[in-house]
TIBA-438141 format. One record per residue (C-alpha): y negated, z negated, x negated. Coordinates in pm, 1 decimal, padded with zeros to 6 digits, m for minus. Layout:
! TIBA-438141
<atom <Y; Z; X>>
...
! end
This chain:
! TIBA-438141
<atom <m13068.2; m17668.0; m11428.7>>
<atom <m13427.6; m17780.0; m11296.1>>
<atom <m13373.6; m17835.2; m10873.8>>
<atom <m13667.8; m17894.8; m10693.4>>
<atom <m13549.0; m18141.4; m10413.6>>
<atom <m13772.1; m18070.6; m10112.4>>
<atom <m13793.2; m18415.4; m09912.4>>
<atom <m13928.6; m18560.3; m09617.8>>
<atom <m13718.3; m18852.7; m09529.2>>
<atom <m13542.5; m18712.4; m09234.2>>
<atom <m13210.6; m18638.0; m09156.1>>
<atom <m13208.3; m18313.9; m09268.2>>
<atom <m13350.1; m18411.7; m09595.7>>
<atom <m13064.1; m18637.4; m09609.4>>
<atom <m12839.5; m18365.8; m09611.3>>
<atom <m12956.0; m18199.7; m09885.9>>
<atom <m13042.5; m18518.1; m10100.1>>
<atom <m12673.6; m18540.7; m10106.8>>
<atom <m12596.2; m18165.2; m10218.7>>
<atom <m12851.9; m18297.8; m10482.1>>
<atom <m12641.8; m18559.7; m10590.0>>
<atom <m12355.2; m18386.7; m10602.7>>
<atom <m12533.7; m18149.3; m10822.0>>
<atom <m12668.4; m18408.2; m11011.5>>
<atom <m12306.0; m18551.3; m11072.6>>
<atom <m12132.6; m18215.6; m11172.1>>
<atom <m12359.0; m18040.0; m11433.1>>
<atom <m12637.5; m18138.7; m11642.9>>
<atom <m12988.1; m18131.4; m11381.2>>
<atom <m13377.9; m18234.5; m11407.5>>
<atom <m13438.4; m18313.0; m11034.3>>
<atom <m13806.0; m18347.7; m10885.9>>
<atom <m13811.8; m18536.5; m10552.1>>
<atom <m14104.3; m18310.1; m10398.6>>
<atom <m14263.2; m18463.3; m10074.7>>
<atom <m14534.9; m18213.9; m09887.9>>
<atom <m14788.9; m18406.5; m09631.1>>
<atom <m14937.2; m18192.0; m09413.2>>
<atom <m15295.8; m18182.8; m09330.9>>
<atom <m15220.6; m18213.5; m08974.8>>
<atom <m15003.0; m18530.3; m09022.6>>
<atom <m15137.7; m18867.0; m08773.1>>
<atom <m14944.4; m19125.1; m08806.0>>
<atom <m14629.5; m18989.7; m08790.9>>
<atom <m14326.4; m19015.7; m09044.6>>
<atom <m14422.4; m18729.1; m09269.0>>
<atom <m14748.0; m18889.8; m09433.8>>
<atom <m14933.6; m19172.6; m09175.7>>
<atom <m15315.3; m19023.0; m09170.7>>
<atom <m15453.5; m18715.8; m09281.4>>
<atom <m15504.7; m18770.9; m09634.5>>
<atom <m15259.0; m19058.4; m09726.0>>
<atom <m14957.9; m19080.8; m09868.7>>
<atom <m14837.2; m19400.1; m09761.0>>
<atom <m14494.0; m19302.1; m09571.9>>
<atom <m14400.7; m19011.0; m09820.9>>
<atom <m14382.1; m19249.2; m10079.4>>
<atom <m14215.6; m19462.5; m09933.1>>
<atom <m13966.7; m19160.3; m09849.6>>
<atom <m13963.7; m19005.9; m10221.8>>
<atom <m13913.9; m19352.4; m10363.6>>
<atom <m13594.1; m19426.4; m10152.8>>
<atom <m13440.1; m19083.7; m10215.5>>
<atom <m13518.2; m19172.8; m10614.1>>
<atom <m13347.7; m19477.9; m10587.1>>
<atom <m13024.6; m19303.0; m10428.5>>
<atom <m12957.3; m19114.4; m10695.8>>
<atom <m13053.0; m19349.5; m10942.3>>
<atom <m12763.4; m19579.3; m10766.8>>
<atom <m12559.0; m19277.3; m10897.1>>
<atom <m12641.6; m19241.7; m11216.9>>
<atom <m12876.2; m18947.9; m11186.8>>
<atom <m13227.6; m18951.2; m11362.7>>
<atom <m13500.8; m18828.8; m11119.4>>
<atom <m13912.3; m18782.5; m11102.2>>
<atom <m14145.1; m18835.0; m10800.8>>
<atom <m14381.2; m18603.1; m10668.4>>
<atom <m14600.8; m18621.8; m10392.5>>
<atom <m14836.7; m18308.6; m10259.4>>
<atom <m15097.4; m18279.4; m09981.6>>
<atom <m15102.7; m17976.1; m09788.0>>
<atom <m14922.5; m17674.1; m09656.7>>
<atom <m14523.4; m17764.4; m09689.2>>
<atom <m14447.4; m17430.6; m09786.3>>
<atom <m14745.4; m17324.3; m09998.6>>
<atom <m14716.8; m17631.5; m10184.8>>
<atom <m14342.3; m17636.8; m10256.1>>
<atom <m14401.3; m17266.8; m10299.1>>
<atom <m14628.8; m17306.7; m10563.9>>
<atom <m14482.8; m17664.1; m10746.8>>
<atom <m14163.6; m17461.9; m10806.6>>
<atom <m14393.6; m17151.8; m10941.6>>
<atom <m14589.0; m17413.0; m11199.8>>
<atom <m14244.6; m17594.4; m11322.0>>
<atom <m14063.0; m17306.1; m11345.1>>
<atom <m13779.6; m17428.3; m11157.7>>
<atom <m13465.7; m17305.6; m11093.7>>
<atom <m13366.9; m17380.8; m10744.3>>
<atom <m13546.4; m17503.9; m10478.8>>
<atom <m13309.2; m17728.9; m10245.2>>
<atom <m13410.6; m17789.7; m09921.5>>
<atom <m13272.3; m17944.2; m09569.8>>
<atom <m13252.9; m17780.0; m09239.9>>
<atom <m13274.2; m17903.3; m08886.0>>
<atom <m13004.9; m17645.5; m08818.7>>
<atom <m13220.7; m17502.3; m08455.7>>
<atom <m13091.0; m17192.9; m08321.8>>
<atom <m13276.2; m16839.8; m08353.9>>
<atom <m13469.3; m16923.9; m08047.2>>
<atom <m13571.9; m17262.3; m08156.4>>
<atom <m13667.4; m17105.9; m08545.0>>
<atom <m13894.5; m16805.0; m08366.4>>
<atom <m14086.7; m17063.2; m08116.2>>
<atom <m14118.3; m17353.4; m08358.3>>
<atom <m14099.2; m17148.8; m08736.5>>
<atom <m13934.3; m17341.1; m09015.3>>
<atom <m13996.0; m17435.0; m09351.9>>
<atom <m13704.2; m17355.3; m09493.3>>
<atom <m13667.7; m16983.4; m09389.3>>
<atom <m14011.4; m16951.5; m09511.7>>
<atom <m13890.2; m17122.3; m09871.7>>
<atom <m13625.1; m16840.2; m09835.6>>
<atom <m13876.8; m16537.3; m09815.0>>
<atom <m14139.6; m16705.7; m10044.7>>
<atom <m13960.0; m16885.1; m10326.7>>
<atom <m13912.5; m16792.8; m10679.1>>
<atom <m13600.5; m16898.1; m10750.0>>
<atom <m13279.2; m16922.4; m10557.9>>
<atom <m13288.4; m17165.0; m10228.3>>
<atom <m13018.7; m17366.0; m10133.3>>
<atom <m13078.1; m17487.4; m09742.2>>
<atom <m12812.8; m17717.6; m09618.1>>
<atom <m12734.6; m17868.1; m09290.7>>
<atom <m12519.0; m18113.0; m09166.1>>
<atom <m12247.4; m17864.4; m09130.8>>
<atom <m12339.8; m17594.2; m09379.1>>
<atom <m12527.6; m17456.6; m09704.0>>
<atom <m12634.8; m17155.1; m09766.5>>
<atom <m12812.5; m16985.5; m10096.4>>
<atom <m13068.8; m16746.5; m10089.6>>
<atom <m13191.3; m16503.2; m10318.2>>
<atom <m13552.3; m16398.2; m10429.5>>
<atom <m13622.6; m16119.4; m10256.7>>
<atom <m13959.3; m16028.3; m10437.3>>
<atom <m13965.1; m15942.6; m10815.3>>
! end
């Protein structure tokens, strides 16, 4: 199975870099670490300055190294641009076959003021999307053909 880990280095990526493990341990798996910096990012934890990579790197490069610490082979990748579009389209080009992705776990009222990235990787994907919280996963279909 090729899973398409989409990571940012926040808790919520956390959460699903440990479905990804557990994945990783129970059947056979080529896992991507994906990390997305968006063109808007200044300085913050998601990329430092528009342009640069430095913090996703960073970010990528720890969640490698956790599942290397359990035995589970992984590759980098780092991507400048829209989250979605570009997670969108890495799992088009490698033909992957499940995007896995975190969620903040906001309520409907939070999701329809703020959006989210992973109920837009739910309508745009592929292939099948597994978002996981703290407390929950959930799978998603692709619902175009």
């Amino acid at each position: 199975m090729r899973i398409l880990l989409a990571y940012d280095g926040f808790t919520h990526s956390e959460n699903a870099l440990v479905t990804a493990a557990e994945l990783g341990r129970s059947q056979e798996t080529d896992i991507t670490i994906l990390s997305v910096v968006p063109p808007d990012a200044r300085g913050s934890k998601s990329g430092g300055h528009v342009g640069l990579r430095p913090h996703s790197h960073e970010d990528v490069a720890r969640a490698h190294a956790y599942l290397r610490e359990r035995g589970i082979e992984s590759a980098m990748q780092m991507e400048h641009g829209d989250p979605v579009r570009e997670i969108v389209r890495v799992a088009e080009q490698g033909g992957y076959d499940l995007v896995l992705a975190g969620s903040r776990g906001r309520n409907p009222v939070g999701e329809l003021l703020l959006g989210s990235v992973s109920k837009a990787l739910v309508r745009e994907a592929p292939c099948p999307v597994l978002v996981v919280s703290k407390d929950a996963s959930s799978r998603f279909e692709p619902s175009r053909a």
